[in-house]
PyMOL commands that place a pseudoatom at each C-alpha (Angstrom):
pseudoatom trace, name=CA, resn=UNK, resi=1, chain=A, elem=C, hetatm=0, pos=[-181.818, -98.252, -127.260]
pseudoatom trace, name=CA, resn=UNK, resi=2, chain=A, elem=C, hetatm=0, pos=[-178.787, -99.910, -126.101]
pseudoatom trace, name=CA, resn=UNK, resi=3, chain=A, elem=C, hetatm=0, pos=[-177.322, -100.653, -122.917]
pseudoatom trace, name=CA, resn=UNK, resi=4, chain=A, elem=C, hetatm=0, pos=[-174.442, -99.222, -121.360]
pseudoatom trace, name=CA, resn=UNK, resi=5, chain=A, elem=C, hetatm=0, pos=[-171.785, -101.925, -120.827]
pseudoatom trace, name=CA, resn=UNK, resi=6, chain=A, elem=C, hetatm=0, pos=[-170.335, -100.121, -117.404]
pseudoatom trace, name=CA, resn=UNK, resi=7, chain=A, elem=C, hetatm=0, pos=[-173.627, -98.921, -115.174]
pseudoatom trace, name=CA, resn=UNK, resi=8, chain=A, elem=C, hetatm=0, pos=[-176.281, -100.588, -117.120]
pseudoatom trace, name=CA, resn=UNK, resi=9, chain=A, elem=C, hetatm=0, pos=[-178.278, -98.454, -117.968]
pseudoatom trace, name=CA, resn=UNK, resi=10, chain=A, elem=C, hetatm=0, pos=[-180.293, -98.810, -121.344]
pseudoatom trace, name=CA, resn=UNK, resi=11, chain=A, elem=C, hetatm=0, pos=[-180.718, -95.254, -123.000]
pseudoatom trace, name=CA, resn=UNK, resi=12, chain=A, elem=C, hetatm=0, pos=[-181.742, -93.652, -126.400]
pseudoatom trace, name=CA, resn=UNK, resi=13, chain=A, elem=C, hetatm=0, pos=[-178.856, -91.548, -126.516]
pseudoatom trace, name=CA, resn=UNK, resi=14, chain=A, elem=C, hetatm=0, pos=[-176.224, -94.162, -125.595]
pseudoatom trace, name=CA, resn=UNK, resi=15, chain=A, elem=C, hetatm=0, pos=[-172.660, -94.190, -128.027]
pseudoatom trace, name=CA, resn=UNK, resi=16, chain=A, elem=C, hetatm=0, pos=[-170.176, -96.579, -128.924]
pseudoatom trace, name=CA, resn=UNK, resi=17, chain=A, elem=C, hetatm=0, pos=[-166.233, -96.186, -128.269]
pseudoatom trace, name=CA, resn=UNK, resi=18, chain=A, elem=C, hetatm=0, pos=[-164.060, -98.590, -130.703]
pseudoatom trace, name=CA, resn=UNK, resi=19, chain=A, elem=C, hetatm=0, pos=[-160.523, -98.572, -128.156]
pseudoatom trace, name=CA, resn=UNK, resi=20, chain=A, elem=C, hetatm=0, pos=[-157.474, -98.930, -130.406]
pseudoatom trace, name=CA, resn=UNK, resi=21, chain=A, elem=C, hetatm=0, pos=[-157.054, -102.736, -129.329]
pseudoatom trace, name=CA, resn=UNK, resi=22, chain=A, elem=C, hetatm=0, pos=[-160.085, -103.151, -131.172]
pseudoatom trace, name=CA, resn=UNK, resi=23, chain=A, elem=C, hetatm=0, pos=[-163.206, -103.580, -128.683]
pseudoatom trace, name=CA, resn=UNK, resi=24, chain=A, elem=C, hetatm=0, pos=[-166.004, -101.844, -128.921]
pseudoatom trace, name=CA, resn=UNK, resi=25, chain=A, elem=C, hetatm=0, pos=[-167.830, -100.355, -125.468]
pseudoatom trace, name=CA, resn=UNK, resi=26, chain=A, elem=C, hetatm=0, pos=[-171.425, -98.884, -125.523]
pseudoatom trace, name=CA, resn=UNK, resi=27, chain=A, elem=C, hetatm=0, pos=[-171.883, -96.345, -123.024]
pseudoatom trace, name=CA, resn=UNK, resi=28, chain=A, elem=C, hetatm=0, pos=[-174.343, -93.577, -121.761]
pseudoatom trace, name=CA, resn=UNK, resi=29, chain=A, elem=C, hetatm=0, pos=[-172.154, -90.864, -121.026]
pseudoatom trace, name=CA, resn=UNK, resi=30, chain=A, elem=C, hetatm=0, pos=[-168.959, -89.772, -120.821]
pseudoatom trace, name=CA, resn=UNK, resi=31, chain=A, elem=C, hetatm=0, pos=[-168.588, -90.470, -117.068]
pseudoatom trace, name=CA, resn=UNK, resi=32, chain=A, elem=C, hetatm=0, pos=[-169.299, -94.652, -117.429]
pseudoatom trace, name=CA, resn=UNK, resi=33, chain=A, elem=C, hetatm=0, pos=[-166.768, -94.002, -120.651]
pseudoatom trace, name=CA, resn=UNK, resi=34, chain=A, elem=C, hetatm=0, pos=[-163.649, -92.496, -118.528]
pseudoatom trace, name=CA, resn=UNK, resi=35, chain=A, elem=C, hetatm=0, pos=[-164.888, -95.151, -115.770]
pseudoatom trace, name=CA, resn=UNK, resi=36, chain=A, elem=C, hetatm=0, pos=[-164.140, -97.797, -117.842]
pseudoatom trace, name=CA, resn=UNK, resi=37, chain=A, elem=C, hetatm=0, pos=[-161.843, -96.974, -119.890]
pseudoatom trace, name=CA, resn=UNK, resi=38, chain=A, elem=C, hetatm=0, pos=[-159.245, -94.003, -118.494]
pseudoatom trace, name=CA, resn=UNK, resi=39, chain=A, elem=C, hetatm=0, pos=[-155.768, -95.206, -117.044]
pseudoatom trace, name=CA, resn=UNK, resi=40, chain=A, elem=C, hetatm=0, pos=[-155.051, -94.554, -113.259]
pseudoatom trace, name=CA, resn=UNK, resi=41, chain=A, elem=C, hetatm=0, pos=[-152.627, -92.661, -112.038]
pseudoatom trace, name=CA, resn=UNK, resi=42, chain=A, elem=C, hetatm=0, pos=[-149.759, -94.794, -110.255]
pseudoatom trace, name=CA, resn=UNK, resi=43, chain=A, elem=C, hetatm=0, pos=[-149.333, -92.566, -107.678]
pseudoatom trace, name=CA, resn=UNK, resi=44, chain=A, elem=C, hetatm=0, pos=[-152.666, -90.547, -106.538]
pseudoatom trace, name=CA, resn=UNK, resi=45, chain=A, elem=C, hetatm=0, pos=[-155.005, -93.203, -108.360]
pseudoatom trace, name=CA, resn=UNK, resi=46, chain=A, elem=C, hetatm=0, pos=[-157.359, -90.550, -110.005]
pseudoatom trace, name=CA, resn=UNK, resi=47, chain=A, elem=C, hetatm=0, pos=[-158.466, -91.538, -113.801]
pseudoatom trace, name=CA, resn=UNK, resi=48, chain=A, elem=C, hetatm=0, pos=[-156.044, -89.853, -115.782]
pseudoatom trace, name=CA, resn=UNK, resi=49, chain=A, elem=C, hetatm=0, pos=[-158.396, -88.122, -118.718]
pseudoatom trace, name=CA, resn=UNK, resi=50, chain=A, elem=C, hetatm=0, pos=[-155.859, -85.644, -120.202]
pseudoatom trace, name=CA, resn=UNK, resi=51, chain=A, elem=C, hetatm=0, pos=[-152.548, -86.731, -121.493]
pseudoatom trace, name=CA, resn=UNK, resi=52, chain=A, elem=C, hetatm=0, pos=[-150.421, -87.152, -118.171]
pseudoatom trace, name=CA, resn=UNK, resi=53, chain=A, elem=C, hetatm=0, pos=[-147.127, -88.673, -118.005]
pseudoatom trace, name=CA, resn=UNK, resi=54, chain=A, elem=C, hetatm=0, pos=[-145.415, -92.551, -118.484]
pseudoatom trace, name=CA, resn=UNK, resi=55, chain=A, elem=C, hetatm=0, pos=[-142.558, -94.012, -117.399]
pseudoatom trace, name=CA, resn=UNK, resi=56, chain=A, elem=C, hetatm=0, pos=[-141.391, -97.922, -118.668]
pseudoatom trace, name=CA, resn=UNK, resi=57, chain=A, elem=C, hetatm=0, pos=[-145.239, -98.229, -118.733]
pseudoatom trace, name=CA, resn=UNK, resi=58, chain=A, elem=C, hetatm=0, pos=[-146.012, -96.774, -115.479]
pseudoatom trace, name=CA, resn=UNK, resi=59, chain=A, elem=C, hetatm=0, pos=[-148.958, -93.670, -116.045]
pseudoatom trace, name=CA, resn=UNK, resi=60, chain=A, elem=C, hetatm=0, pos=[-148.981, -90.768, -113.514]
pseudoatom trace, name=CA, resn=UNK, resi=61, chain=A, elem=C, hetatm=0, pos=[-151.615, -87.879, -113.964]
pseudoatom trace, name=CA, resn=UNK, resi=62, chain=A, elem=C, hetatm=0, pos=[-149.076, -85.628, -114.017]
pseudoatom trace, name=CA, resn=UNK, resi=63, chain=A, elem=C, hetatm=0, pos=[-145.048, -85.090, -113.716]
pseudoatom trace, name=CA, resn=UNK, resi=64, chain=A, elem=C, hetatm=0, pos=[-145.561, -84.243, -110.066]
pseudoatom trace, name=CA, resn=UNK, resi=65, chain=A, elem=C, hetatm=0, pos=[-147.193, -87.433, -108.972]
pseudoatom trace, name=CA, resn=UNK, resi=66, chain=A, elem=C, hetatm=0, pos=[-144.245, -88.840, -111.161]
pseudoatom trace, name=CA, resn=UNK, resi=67, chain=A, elem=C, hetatm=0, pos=[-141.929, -87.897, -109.239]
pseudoatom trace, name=CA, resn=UNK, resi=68, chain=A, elem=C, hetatm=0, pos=[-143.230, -88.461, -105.945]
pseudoatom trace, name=CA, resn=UNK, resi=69, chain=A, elem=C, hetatm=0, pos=[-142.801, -91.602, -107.324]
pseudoatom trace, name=CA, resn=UNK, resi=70, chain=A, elem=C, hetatm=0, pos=[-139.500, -91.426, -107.811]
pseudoatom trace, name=CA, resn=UNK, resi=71, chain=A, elem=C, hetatm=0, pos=[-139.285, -90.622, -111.202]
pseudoatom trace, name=CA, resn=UNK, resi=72, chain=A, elem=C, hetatm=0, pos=[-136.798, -88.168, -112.451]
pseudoatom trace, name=CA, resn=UNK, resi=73, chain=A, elem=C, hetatm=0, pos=[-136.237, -86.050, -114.907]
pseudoatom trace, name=CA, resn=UNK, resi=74, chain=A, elem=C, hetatm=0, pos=[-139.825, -86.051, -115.936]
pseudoatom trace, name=CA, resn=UNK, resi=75, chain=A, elem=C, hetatm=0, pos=[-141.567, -82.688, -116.544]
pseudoatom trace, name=CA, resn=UNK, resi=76, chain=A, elem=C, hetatm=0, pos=[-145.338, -81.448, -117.302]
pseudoatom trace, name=CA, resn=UNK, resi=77, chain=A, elem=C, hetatm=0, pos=[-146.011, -79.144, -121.074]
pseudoatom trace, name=CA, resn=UNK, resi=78, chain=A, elem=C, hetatm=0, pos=[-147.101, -75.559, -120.425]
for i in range(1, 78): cmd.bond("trace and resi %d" % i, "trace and resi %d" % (i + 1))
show_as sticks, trace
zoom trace
């Protein structure tokens, strides 16, 4: 069993995510995993866990939230 690095929680079941900086995390679900490790929007502050929207560096959750932020220009993929 191993021991999930954000709640704790040792579990049979638990996985490993390698992040592409090159640390490892051991979790025991998704949920700890997106806890950890998901961006936050600038502007609403919800973990961003699809592929949302950066400007200079700066993630939103969506082009919306970007620009109530004062981004322009920005738009959201249908």
């Amino acid at each position: 069993m191993a021991r999930c690095d954000h709640c704790g929680n040792d579990y049979a079941h638990s996985f490993s995510v390698q992040t592409a900086a090159g640390s490892t995390h051991t979790f025991d679900c998704f949920e700890c995993a997106i806890h950890m490790l998901a961006p936050v929007c600038h502007h609403c502050g919800i973990r961003i866990i699809g592929h949302g929207a950066e400007q200079d560096g700066t993630m939103y959750c969506c082009a919306h939230c970007a620009r109530q932020s004062g981004v322009a220009g920005i738009v959201d993929h249908v």
